[in-house]
N, C-alpha and C positions, 0 to 999 in steps of 0.2 A: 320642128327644130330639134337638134341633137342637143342634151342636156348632159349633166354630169360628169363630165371628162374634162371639164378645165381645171389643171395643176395646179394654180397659182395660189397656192396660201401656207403662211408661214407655218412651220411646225415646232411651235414655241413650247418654250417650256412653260410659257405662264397656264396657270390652274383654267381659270377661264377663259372664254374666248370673247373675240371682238369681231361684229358685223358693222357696215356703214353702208345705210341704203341715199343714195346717192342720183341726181336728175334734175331738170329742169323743174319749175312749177307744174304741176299739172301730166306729170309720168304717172302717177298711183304709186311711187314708193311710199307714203306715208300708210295709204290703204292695206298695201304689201305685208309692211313692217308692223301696222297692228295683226294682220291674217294669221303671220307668220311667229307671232310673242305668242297668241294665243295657244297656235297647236304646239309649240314648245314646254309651254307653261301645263295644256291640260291634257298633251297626248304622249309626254315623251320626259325620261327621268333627268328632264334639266330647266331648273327654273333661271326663266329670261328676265332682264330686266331692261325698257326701253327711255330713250330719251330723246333729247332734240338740242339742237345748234339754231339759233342764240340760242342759249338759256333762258330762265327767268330770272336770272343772277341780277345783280346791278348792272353790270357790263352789259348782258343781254336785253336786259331793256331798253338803256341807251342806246344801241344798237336799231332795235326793233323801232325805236321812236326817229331815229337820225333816217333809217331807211324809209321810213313812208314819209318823210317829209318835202317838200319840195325843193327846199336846198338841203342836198345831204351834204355829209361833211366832205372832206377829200378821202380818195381811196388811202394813202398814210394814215390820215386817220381810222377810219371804219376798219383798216388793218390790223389796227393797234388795237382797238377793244375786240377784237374776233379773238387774238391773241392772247387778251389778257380775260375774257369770257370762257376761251378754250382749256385756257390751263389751271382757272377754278374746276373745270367741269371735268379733268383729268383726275387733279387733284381729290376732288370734295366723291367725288361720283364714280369713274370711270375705273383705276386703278383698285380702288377697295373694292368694288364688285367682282373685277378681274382676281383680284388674291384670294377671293372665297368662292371662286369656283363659279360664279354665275355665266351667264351667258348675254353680252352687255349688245342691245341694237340701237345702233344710231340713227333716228332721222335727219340727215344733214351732219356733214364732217370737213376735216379740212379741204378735202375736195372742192365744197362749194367753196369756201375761201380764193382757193387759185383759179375758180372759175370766174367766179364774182369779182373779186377782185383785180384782179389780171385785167379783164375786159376795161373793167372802171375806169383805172387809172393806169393801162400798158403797165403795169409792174411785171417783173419778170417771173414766170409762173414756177421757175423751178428755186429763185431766192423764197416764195411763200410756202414752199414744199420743204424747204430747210427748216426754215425758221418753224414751221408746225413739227415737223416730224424730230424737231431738237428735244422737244415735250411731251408729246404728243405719240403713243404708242400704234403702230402700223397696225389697221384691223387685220385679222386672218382672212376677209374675204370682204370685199367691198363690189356690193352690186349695184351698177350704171344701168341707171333705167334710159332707157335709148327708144324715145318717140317720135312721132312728127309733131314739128310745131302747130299745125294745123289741129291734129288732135288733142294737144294738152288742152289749143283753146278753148277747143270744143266742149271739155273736161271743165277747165275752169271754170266756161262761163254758164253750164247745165248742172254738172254735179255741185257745181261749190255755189252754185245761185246768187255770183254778184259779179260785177266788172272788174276784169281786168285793173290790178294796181299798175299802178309805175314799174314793177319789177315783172310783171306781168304781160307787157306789150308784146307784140308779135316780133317787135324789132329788138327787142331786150332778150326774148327767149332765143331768135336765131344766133346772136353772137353769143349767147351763151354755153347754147348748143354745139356749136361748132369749137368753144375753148374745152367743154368736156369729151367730144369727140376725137382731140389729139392728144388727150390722158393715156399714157402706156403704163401705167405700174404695173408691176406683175401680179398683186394680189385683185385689181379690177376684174369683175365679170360683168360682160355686157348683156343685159338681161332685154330682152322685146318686148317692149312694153306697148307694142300697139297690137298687142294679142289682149281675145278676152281677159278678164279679172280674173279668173280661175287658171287661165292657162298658163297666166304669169305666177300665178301662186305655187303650181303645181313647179312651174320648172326653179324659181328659188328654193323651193321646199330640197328640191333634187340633191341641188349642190350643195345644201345644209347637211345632210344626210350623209351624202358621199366624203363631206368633211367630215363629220360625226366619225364616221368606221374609219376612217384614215387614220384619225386624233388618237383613234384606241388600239390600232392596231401599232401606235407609236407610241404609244405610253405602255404598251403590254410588252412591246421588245428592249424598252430600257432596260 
């Protein structure tokens, strides 16, 4: 696979930058995104700092607890606390790290919101892309771990050593597969994630990189 030539990322003026790794259950962006903090953090002069969607905020707990439940709330609802979990986590986390320069990774971002939710309740995926991105600052580069559902399960149910939850079924991951599938933004990279561990690491690493020299050779023509 050809690496490193997709355009797509903002050339902001803010100090730090923003990644959002991005996929169904069971892609390896979680895997990814620790692979990839670490060689930032111990190979390269920019300390990373990672997090996750829910939070463990209040909002993300009730969140996390409404979702394994068997009656969850309505998608307006579960809309509502992603919303008001997202924009603690803007607020308290995301923005301050961004002002001092760091290099901020998200596991899970508004993305899963229009995916997840959309599906839920047919809401319209680009009123959930407003109402985030109102708040909510555009990463410079958000990679779409793009597998087969087949193999996440596979993943889930060997690497992660437990069954399949409710959000986890085969029939939950296709539709949800298929709502991240019609995602066009232009900061999206679609990453293959049905390649080994290493080969997916190498080729995010790429694109990091290739933004790296881009970032500086745009901050050095200022």
């Amino acid at each position: 696979m050809e690496t490193n030539k997709h355009p797509a990322f903002s050339e902001s003026t803010r100090k730090g930058s923003l990644f959002a790794f991005e996929g169904i259950d069971g892609s390896g962006k979680s895997t990814i995104l620790k692979k990839i903090a670490s060689w930032l953090n111990d190979e390269t002069q920019h300390e990373a700092i990672s997090s996750f969607e829910p939070t463990d905020g209040p909002h993300g707990r009730k969140l996390r607890e409404a979702i394994s439940s068997t009656e969850r709330l309505s998608a307006g609802e579960e809309l509502e606390l992603f919303r008001l979990d997202r924009l603690e986590h803007v607020t308290n986390l995301i923005l301050p790290s961004l002002d001092q320069g760091m290099m901020v990774l998200l596991d899970r971002y508004y993305y899963s919101s229009i995916a997840y939710q959309s599906v839920h309740g047919s809401i319209d995926p680009e009123e959930i892309h407003s109402m985030m991105t109102a708040f909510a600052p555009t990463p410079n580069l958000t990679f779409l771990f793009d597998v087969d559902v087949d193999t996440a399960l596979d993943r889930i149910q060997t690497l992660r050593n437990h069954t399949p939850d409710l959000l986890e079924k085969r029939e939950n991951l296709v539709t949800v597969k298929s709502a991240f599938d019609k995602m066009e933004y232009p900061e999206i990279v679609r990453i293959d994630a049905n390649e080994a561990l290493e080969e997916i690491f190498e080729d995010v690493r790429g694109y990091i990189n290739s933004f790296l020299r881009a970032k500086s050779l745009f901050s050095n023509a200022r």
